[in-house]
RODO-2510 file (C-alpha; in nm, 4 decimals, decimal comma):
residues 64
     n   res          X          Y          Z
     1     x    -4,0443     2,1759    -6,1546
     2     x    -3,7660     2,2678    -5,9181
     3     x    -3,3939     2,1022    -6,0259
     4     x    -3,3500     1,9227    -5,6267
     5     x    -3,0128     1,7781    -5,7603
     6     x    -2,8855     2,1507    -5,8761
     7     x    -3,0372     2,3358    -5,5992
     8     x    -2,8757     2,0854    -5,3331
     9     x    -2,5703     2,1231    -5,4112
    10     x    -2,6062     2,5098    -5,4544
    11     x    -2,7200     2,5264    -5,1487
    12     x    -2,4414     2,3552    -4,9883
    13     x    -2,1776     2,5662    -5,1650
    14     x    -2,3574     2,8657    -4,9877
    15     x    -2,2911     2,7420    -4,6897
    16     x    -1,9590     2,6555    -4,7821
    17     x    -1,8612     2,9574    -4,9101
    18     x    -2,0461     3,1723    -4,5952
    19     x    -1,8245     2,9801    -4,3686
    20     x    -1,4927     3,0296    -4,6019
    21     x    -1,4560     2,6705    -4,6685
    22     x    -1,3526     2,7810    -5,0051
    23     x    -1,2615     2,4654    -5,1601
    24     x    -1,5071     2,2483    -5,1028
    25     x    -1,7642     2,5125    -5,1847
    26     x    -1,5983     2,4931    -5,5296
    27     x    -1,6408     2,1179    -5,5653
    28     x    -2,0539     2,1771    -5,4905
    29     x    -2,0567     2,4667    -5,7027
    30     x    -1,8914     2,2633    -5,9907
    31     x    -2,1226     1,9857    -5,8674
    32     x    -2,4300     2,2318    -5,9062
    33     x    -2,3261     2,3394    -6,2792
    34     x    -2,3057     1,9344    -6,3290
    35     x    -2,6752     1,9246    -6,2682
    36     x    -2,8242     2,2250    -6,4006
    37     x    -3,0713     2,2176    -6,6652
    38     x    -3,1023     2,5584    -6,7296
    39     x    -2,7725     2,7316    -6,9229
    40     x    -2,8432     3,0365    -6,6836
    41     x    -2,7888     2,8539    -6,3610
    42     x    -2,4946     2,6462    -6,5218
    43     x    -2,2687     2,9540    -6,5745
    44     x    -2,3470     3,0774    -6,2733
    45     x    -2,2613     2,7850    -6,0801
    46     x    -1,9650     2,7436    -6,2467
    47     x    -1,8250     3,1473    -6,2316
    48     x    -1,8726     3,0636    -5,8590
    49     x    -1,6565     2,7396    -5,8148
    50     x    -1,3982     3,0170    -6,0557
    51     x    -1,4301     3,2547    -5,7616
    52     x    -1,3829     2,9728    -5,4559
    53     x    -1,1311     2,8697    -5,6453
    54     x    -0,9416     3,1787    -5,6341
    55     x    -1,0678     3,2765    -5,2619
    56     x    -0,8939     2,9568    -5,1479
    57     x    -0,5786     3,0202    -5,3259
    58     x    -0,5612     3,4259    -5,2250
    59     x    -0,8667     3,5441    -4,9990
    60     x    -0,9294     3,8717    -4,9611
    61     x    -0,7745     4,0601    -4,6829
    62     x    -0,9108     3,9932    -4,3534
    63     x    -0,9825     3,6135    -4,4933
    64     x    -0,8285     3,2796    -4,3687
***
């Protein structure tokens, strides 16, 4: 059965993150590892919010 809580809030951090709204993706994302069931998903989840995290304090060139 599919995690709706985890996958919600994954989901939103996508968007987040495609639009370079880099801190709030990192809240979902953080959000998202809150709610995962699965280990797997959990670490991803939360080496994302790592990464928005540092895209919103130094993008990449071309960024923000």
């Amino acid at each position: 059965m599919r995690n709706e809580d985890y996958y919600n809030h994954a989901e939103q951090a996508v968007l987040l993150e495609q639009k370079a709204e880099y801190q709030d993706a990192a809240l979902y994302w953080r959000l998202a590892a809150g709610k995962a069931r699965k280990e797997a998903n959990q670490k991803w989840a939360i080496s994302r919010s790592q990464i928005c995290d540092r895209m919103h304090i130094r993008p990449f060139g071309g960024e923000k």
